[in-house]
VEXMI-78884 format. One line per 8 residues: number of its first residue (from 1); their letters; for each residue x, y, z of C-alpha. Coordinates in pm, 1 decimal. Each point is the difference from the previous one (the first is absolute). Layout:
! residues N
NUM) A) X Y Z; ... $
END
This chain:
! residues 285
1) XXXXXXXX) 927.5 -11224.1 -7406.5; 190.8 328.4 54.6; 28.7 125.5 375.9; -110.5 304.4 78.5; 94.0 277.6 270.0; -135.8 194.8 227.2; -32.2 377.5 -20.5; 251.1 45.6 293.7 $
9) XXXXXXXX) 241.7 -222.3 -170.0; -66.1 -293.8 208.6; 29.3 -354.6 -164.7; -240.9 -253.0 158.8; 90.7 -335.1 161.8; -288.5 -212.2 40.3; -65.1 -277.1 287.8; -117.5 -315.9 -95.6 $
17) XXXXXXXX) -223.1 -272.1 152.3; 63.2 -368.3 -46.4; -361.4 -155.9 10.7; 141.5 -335.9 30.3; 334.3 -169.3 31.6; 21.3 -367.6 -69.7; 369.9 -136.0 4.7; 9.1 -285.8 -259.9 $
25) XXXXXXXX) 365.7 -139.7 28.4; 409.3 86.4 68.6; 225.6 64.0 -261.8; 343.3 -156.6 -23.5; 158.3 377.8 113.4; -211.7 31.1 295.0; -240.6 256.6 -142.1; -373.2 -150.6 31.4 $
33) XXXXXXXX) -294.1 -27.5 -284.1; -311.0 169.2 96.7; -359.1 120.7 -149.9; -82.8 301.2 94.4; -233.9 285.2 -106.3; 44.9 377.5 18.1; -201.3 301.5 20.2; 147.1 355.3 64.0 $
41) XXXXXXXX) -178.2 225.0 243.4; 3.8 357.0 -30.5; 242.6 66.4 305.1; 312.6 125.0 -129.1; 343.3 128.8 76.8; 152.7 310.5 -215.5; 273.7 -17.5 -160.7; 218.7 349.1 -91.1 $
49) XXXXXXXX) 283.3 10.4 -255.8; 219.8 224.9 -137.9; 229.6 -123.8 -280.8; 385.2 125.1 29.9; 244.6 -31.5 -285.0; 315.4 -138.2 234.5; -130.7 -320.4 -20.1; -28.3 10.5 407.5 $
57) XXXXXXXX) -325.6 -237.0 176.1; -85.8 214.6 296.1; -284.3 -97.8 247.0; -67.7 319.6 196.3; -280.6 -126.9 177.6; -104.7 -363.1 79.5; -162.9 -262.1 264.2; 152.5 68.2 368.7 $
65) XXXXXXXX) 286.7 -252.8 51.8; 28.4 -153.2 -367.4; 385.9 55.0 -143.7; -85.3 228.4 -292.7; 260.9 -246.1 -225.1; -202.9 -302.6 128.8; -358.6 197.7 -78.3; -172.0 -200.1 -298.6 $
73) XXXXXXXX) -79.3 355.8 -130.0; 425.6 73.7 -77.1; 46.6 -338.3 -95.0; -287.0 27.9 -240.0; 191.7 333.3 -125.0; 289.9 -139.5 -74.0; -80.6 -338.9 -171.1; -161.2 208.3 -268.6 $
81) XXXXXXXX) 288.4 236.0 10.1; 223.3 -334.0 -59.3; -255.6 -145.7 -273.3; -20.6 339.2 -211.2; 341.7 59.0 54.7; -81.7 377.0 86.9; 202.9 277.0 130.2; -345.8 143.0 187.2 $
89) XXXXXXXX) -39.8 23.6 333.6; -302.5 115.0 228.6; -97.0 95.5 383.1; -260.4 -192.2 157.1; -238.9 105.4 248.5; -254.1 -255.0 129.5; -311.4 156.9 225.2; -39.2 -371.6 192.2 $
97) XXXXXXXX) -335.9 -91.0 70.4; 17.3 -402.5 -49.5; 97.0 -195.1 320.3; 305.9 -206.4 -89.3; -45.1 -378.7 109.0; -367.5 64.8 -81.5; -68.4 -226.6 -284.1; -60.6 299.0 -212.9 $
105) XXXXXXXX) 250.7 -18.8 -201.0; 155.1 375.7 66.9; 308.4 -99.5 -77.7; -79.8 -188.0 -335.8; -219.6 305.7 -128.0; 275.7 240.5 63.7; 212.9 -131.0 -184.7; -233.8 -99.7 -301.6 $
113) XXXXXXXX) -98.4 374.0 10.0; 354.0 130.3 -8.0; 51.6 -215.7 -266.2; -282.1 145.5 -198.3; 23.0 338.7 91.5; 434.4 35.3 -108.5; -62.7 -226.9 -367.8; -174.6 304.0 -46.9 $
121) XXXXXXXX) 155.8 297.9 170.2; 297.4 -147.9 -126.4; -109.6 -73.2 -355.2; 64.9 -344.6 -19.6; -303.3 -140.5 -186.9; 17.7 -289.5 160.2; -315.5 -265.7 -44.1; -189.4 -162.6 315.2 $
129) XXXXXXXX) 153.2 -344.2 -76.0; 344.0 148.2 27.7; -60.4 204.5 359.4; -216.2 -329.7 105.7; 289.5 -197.3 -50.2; 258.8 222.0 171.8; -245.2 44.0 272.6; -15.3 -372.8 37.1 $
137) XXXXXXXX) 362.8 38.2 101.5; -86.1 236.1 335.8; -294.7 -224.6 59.1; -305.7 -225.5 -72.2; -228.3 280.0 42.9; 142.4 249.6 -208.2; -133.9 -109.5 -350.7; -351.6 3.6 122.2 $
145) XXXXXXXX) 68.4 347.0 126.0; 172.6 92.2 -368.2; -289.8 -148.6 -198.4; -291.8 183.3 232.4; -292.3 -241.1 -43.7; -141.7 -236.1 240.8; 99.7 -339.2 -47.7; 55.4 -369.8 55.1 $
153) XXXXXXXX) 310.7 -100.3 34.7; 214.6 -298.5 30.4; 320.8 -117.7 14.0; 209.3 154.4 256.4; -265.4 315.3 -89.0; 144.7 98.1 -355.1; -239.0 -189.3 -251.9; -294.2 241.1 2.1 $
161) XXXXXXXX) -310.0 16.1 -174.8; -218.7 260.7 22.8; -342.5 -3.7 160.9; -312.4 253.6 41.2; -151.1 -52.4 390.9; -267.8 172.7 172.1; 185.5 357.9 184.0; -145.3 -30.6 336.9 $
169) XXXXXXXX) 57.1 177.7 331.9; 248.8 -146.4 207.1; 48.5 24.0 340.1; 391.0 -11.5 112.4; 121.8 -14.9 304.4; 424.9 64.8 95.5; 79.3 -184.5 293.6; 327.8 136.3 188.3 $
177) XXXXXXXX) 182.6 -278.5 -111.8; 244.5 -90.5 -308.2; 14.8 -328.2 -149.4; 305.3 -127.9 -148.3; -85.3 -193.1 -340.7; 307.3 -177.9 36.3; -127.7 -184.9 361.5; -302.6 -54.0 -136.0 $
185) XXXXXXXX) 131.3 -201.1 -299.8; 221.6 -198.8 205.7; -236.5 -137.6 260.2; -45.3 -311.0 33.6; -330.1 -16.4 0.1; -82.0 212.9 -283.2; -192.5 -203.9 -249.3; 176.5 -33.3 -329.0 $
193) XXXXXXXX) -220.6 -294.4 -199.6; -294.8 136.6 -51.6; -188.5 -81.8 -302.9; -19.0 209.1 -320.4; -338.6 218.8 -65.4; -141.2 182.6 -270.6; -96.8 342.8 4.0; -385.2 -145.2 -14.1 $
201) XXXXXXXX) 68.2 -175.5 351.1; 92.9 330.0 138.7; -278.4 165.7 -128.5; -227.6 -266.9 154.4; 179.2 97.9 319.2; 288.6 -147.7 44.5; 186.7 225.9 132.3; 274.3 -149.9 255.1 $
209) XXXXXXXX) 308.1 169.7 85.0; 252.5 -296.6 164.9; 188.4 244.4 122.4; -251.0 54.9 263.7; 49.2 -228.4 239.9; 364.5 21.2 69.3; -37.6 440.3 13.3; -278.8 -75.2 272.4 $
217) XXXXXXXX) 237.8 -258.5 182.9; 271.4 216.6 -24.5; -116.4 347.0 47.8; -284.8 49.0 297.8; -74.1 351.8 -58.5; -80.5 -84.5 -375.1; -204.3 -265.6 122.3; -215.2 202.0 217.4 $
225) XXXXXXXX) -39.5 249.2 -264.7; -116.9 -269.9 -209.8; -246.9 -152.0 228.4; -184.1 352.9 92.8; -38.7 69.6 -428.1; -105.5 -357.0 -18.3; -259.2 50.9 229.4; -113.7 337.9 -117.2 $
233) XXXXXXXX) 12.6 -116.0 -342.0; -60.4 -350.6 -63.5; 310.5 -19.1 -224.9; 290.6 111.2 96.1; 349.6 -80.5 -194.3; 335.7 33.7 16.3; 225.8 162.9 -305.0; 324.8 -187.3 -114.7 $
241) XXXXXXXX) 201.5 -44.0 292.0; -63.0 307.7 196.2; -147.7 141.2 289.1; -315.1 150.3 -165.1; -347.3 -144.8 1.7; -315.2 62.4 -246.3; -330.6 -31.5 8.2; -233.2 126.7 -300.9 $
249) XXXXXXXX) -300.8 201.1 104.8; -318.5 84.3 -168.4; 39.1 354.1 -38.2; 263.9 284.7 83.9; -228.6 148.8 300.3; -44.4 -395.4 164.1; 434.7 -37.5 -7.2; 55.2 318.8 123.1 $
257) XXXXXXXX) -270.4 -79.9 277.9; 209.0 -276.3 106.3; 337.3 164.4 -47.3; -146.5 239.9 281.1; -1.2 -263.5 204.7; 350.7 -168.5 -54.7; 188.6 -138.7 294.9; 214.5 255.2 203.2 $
265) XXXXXXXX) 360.6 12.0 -133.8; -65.0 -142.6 -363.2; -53.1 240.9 -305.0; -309.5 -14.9 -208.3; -45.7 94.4 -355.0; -293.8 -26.4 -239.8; 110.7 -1.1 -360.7; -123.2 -101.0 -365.9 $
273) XXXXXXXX) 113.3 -300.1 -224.6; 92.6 113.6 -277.5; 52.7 -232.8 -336.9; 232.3 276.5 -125.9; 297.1 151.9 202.0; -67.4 352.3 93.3; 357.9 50.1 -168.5; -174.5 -23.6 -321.2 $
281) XXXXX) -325.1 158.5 59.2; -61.0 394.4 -141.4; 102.4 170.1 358.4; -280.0 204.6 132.0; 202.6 206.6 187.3 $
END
């Protein structure tokens, strides 16, 4: 798929949900084996660039408090710029609307979409399995970002395989609260044996995150968020590791009915799953 942009020059960055998070095993380095599936939403950050010929990265504007040489979205820059061996440079503006330490993945979709936006603004005619696999290097995320389908995953998250799901309305609600992935991953009581299942047993509605537990222990005000969706919804979930919660809705007019009626303090969105990243859909604007 090519990605597209919009008519103001803006490159999208997807979110993403994980509907479920089973973590299946440890590997030898620390880094732990999971299932996973994905679906992008069609909430988005915009991306900005403007090549330079001086070979210079240049962030001009970023996320509040996030060293622009430790931002996923210059590191992203210049691992191509290492791979292609290119003297091009570019500025960078990101319009941030992703929470970071959301579960999200704003970070990871950044960077895919800088990748995919300078192989071409740069020329570089690089394929998917080559930006995938330099992406892999800034994070797990990333090639699921670069290949811009939903998808089950395993692994540590890079073993994808495509998958068509039903695009409902979500509801999503922000808690005031960040989540460090790291802490997560390193409590103790963070399951990390649970059985293998097939796509099929997640479609019958298995649908566990075992993350959950330890961000509820951890993190009150996530917990409370999660306990007023769960109520309103039924179903409420948690994605990845981060603070946000999800529950699917009927229709758009029955989430954004609830998200009227979020808790005080905690931001509510209603957005769309979408099988396709918005980076690669015809932009309407």
């Amino acid at each position: 798929m090519r990605p597209t942009v919009a008519a103001d020059g803006a490159w999208l960055a997807p979110a993403k949900l994980n509907l479920m998070l089973r973590v299946t095993g440890r590997r030898p380095d620390g880094y732990h084996l999971l299932q996973t599936v994905f679906q992008f939403v069609d909430r988005c950050d915009r991306l900005y660039f403007q090549p330079r010929d001086d070979g210079r990265i240049v962030r001009r504007r970023g996320p509040h408090g996030v060293d622009p040489e430790q931002d996923l979205v210059v590191r992203a820059a210049r691992a191509l710029q290492t791979h292609a061996q290119t003297a091009a440079g570019v500025e960078i503006d990101i319009e941030k609307v992703l929470p970071m330490g959301g579960g999200l993945g704003g970070g990871s979709s950044n960077a895919a979409t800088t990748l995919q936006a300078l192989n071409l603004l740069w020329d570089l005619g690089l394929e998917d399995d080559v930006l995938a696999r330099i992406g892999l290097t800034l994070g797990a995320d990333v090639p699921v970002f670069v290949r811009g389908h939903a998808a089950w995953a395993e692994g540590v998250g890079e073993h994808l395989h495509h998958v068509d799901l039903p695009e409902p309305y979500y509801l999503i609600l922000v808690p005031p609260q960040s989540v460090a992935t790291a802490a997560v991953f390193s409590d103790p009581d963070l399951t990390r044996n649970s059985p293998a299942i097939t796509m099929a047993d997640f479609l019958g509605g298995n649908a566990v995150n075992d993350c959950l537990n330890v961000v509820l222990k951890r993190y009150p005000v996530v917990a409370e968020a999660f306990r007023w969706l769960d109520g309103v919804s039924g179903g409420a979930r948690l994605t990845g590791t981060g603070c946000c919660v999800f529950a699917v809705f009927d229709g758009e007019s029955d989430a954004r009915a609830a998200a009227a009626l979020a808790p005080s303090g905690v931001d509510a969105f209603v957005a769309r799953g979408c099988n396709r990243s918005p980076l690669f859909e015809r932009p309407s604007d």
